[in-house]
N, C-alpha and C positions, 0 to 999 in steps of 0.2 A: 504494500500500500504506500508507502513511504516512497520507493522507486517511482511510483505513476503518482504523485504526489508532484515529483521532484523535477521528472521529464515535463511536464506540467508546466509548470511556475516556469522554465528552462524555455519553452515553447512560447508562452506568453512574455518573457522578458527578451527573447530575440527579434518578436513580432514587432515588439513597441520601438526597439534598438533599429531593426531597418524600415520602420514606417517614419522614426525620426532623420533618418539619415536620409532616407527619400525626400521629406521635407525640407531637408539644408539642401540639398540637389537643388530642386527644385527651385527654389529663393535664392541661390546662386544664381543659375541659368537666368532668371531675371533682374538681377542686381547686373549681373555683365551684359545683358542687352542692355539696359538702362546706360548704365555708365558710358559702353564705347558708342553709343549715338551720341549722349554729350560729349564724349572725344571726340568722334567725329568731328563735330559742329567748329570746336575748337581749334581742330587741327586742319578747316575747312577742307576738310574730303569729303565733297559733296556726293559722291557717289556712293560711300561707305555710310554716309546719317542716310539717304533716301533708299536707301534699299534694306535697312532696317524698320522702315514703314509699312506698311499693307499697302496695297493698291490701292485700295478705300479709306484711305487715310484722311482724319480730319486733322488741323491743328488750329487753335485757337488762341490768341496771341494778346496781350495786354490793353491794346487801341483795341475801341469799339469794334473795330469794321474788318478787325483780323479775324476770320472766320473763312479758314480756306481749307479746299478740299486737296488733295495731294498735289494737283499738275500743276493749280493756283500758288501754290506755297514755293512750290519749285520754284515756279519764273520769280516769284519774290524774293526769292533765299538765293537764287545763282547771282546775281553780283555780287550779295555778304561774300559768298564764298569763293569767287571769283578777285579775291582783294586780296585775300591768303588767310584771312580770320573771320569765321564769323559771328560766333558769340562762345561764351566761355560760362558752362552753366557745371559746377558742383553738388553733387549731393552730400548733404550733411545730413537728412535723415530720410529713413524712407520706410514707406508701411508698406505691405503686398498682401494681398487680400485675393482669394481664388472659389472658382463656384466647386461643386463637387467632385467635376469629371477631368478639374484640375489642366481646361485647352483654353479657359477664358481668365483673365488676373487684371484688378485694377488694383492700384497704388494711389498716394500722395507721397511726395517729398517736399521737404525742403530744401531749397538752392542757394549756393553761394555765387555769386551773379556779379557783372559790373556793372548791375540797377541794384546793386545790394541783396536781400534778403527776398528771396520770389519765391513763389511756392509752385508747384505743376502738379500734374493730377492728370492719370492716364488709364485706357484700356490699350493691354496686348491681348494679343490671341494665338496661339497657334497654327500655325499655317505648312502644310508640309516637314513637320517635325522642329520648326523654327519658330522661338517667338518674334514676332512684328507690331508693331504700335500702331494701332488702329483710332486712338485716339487721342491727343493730348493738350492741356489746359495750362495756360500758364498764366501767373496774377502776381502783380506785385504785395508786398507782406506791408500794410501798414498798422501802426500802433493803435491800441483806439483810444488813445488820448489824444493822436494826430487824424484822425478820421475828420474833424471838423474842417480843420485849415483844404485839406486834400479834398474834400468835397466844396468849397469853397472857391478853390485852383483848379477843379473842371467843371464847374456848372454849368458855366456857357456850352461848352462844347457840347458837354451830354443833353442837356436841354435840348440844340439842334440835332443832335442823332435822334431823342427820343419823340421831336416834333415828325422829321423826316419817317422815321419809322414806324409813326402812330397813327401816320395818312395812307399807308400800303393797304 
């Protein structure tokens, strides 16, 4: 009894041992697709950030009116990258978050930035064995003791987007 007691417990603690170590895989595999797209960006290899995108790719950008689907973002982004730099974005924390069947993963991070403190906020997906960023969000991080002055230094503007956009 003692022996299938023991195989037991031995069964159960190997289970839990590679269901965790499947889970650092896994949260790997996504920390390094994350990271080398912000390489990329960095190291303006534009063909190495866009082809860690989906085809379907959105990105969503801190101006109101940044809301582009992959081809649009492209033609936006080939000059940054065309100059030899195009933005320098750091992670200093980052959540990953996955549905059950563990081919869909959304995140936030925080980013170390040269707008400072940004935060992004993304879906990847699985695609062919590969993850690809199907979605991604990015916002600048303000205080909210400074939320006032900041919304005071784009009012104007937002008001014309939200007139513009409230006649569609």
């Amino acid at each position: 009894m003692n022996r299938l007691f023991i195989v037991g417990l031995m069964t159960i603690l190997s289970s839990s041992l590679w269901a965790q170590k499947t889970a650092e895989a896994y949260k790997t595999e996504i920390n390094t697709t994350l990271n080398d797209w912000h390489k990329a960006a960095a190291q303006a290899n534009f063909q190495g950030y866009f082809d860690l995108m989906s085809e379907d790719a959105v990105f969503i950008g801190t101006d109101a009116h940044e809301n582009w689907q992959k081809e649009a973002f492209m033609a936006y982004a080939k000059p940054h990258f065309d100059k030899g730099k195009a933005w320098d974005f750091t992670a200093v924390e980052r959540n990953i978050y996955s549905n059950e069947s563990k081919d869909i993963v959304w995140f936030d991070e925080l980013l170390d930035t040269q707008m400072k403190l940004c935060r992004g906020a993304g879906v990847l997906k699985k695609i062919d064995g590969e993850w690809k960023i199907a979605h991604y969000v990015l916002s600048l991080v303000i205080p909210n003791e400074n939320v006032s002055e900041v919304v005071q230094l784009k009012q104007e503007k937002d008001d014309a987007v939200i007139k513009k956009l409230g006649s569609q």
